[in-house]
C-alpha positions in Angstrom: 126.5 87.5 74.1 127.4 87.0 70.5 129.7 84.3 69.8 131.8 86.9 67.5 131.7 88.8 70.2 135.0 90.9 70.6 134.7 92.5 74.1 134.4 95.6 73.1 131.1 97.1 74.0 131.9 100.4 72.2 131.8 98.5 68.7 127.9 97.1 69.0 126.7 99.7 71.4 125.5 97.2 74.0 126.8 96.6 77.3 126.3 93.0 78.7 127.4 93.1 81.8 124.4 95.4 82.5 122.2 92.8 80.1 123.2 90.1 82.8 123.1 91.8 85.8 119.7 90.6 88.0 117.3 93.1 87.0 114.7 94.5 89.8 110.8 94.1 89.6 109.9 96.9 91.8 107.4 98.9 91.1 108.2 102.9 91.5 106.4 104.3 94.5 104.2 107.2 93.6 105.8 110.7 93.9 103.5 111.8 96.8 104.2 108.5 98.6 106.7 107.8 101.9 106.2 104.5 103.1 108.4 103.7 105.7 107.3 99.8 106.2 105.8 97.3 104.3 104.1 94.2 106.2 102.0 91.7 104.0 99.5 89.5 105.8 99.5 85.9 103.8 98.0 82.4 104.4 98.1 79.4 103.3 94.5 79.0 102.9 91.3 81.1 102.4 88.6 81.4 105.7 91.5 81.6 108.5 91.2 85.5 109.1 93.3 87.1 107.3 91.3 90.1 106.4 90.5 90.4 110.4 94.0 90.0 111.4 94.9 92.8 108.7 92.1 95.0 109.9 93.2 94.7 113.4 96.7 95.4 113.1 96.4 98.2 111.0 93.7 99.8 113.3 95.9 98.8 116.5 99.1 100.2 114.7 96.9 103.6 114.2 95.9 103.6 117.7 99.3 103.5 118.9 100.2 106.8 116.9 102.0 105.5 113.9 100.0 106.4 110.6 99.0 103.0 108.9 97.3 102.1 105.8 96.0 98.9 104.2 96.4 97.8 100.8 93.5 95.3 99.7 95.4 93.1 97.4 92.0 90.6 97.8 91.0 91.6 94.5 88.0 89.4 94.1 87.3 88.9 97.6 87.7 92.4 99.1 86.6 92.7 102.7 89.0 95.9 104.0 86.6 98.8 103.4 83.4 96.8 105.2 85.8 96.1 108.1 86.2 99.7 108.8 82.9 101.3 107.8 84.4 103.2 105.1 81.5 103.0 101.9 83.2 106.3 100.0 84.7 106.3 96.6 88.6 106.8 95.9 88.8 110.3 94.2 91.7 110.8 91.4 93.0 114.0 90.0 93.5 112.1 86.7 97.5 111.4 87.9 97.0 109.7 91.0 94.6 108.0 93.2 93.8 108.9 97.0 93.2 106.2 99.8 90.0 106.6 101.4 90.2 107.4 105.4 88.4 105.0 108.3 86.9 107.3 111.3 90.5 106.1 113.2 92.4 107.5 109.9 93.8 104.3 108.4 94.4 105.1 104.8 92.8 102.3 102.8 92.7 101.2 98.8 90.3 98.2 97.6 88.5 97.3 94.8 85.5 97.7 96.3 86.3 101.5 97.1 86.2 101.6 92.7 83.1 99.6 91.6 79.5 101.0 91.1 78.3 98.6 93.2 79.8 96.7 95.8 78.7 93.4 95.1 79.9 93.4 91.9 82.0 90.6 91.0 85.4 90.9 89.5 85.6 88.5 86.9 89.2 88.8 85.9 92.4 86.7 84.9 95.4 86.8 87.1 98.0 89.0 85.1 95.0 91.8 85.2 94.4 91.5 88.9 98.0 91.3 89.5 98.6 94.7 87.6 96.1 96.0 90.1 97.5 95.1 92.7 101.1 97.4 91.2 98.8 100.1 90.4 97.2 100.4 94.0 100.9 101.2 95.1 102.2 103.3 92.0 99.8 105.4 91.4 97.9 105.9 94.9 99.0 108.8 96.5 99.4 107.5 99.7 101.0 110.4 101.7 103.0 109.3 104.7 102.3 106.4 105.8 104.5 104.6 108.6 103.2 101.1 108.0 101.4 99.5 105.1 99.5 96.0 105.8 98.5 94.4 102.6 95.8 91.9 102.7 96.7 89.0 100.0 94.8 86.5 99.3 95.1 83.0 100.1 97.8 80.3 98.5 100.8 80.9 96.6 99.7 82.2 93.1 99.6 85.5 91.0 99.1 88.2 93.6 101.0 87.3 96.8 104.5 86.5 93.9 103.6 90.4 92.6 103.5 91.3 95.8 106.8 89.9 96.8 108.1 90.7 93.8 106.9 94.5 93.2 106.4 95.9 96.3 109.3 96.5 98.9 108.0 94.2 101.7 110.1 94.5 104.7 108.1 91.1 106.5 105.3 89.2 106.5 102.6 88.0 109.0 101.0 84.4 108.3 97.4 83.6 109.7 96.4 80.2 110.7 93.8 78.0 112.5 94.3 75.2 114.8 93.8 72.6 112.4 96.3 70.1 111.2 95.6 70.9 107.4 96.1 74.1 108.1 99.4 74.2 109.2 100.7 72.0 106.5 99.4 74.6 103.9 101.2 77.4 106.1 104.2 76.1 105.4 104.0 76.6 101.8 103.5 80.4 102.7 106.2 80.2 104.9 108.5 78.7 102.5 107.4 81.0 99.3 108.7 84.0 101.6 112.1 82.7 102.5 112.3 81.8 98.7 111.8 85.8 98.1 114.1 86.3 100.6 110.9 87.9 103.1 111.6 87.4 106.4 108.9 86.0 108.7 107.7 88.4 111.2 105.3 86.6 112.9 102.5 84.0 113.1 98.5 84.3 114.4 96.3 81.8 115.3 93.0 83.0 114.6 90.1 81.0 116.2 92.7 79.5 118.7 90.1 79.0 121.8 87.1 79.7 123.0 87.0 81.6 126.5 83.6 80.7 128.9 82.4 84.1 129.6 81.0 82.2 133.4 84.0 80.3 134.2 86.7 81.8 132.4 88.0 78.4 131.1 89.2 78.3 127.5 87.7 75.7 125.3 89.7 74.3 122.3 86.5 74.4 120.1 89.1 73.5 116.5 91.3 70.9 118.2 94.7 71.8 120.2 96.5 73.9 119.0 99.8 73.5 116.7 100.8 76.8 116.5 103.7 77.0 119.1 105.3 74.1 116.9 105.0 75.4 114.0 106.5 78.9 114.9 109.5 76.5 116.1 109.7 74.6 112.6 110.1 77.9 111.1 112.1 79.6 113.2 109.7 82.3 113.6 109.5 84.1 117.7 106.3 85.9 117.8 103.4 84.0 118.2 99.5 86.0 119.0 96.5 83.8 119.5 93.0 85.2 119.0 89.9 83.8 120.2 86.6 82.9 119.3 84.5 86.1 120.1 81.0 86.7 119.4 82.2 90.4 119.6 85.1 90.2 117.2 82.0 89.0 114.6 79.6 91.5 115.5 82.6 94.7 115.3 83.0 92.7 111.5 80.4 92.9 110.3 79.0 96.4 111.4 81.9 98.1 110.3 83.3 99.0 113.5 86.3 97.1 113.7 88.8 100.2 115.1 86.4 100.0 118.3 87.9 96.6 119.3 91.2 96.8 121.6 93.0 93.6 119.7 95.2 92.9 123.2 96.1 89.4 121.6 98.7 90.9 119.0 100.2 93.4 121.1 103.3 91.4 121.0 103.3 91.9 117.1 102.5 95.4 116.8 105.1 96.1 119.2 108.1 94.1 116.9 106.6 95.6 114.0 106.7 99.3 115.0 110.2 98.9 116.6 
């Protein structure tokens, strides 16, 4: 506001009030998009799951007869389309792009699903990944889709903020691992969403145990876990553990993730469809 400012807007033509009113960083939805829910899936860290955890919720979300869709926002460590088996190309009409399908029918977008070759790096700097990340919402055509999962990448920096920030999350998952280092950097995650005002929808322990195939006894291969303390540090009152399964690796890497009956979040697919 000028300081020969005489209150009345009509005379300069500008309106302040509007000039210091918060202003939004949403992105705008693509016109042949109807997202009901968005869930990002966030950790503290890099190599606790995350991209599983996404994988299997989405997939277990589809199974269950809602329509769900992932958004890979792992630009330079993409993992979503090898997951599900899907090796297509996403197809535009020179307006908008259009998610590729898994065999299930979970609508996906990833870098990967763009490049020549898939083991292509992307060599980029963070504001250009980040305005990927907006354009894999804006100008995707994603239909309707009851529940979007995005897969972020790990820490705190450009792409989880634009996340928060552009996209209309409604909650977000956190992934951890039993260790103790781990669940100090979850709380950063924890606390950069209540600073955004996300709330917390759950947490997973990925790698929690191992279970004796002979004996049936579970082995706490990691250490104890600390996951049950940290949900009660942050409040948060849905807690899945997943264990250490030759199969869960196998499904991985051959692409055939949707064949796996993820019985361990049920608890969280349920809360997040209700």
């Amino acid at each position: 506001m000028s300081e020969n400012c005489n209150h009345d807007c009509s005379s300069c033509g500008q309106n302040c009030a509007d000039r210091e009113a918060p202003q939004s960083f949403l992105a705008p939805a693509n016109p042949g998009s109807r997202v009901k829910k968005v869930i990002g899936v966030v950790s503290g860290k890099g190599g606790v799951g995350k991209s599983l955890v996404t994988s299997m919720l989405a997939s277990s979300m589809q199974k269950s007869g809602s329509q769900a869709a992932v958004l890979d926002a792992d630009i330079t460590g993409p993992s979503i389309p090898r997951m599900f088996g899907v090796n297509g190309k996403v197809l535009s009409d020179g307006v908008s792009m259009y998610p590729e399908k898994s065999e299930g029918g979970v609508k996906q977008i990833s870098i990967n699903l763009l490049l020549d070759n898939t083991d292509d790096p992307v060599v980029w700097r963070g504001p250009i990944i980040a305005g990927v990340v907006k354009q894999f919402w804006s100008e995707t055509c994603w239909g309707d889709v009851d529940c979007m999962f995005v897969d972020m990448p790990p820490g705190t920096g450009d792409v989880p903020l634009t996340v928060f920030q552009s996209l209309p999350v409604d909650g977000i998952v956190v992934v951890t691992s039993p260790q103790d280092l781990v669940g100090m950097i979850v709380g950063k995650a924890v606390k950069m969403a209540e600073m955004m005002n996300i709330p917390v929808v759950g947490i997973v322990e990925n790698m929690s145990y191992f279970e004796c195939p002979d004996c049936g006894k579970k082995h706490f291969i990691f250490g104890d876990s600390h996951v049950e303390k940290l949900a009660d540090q942050y409040g948060i009152d849905t807690v899945c553990r997943i264990p250490l399964k030759p199969e869960i690796a196998g499904l991985c890497d051959e692409g055939r993730i949707e064949e796996l009956d993820a019985v361990w979040l049920a608890p969280l697919v349920d809360k997040i469809r209700s």
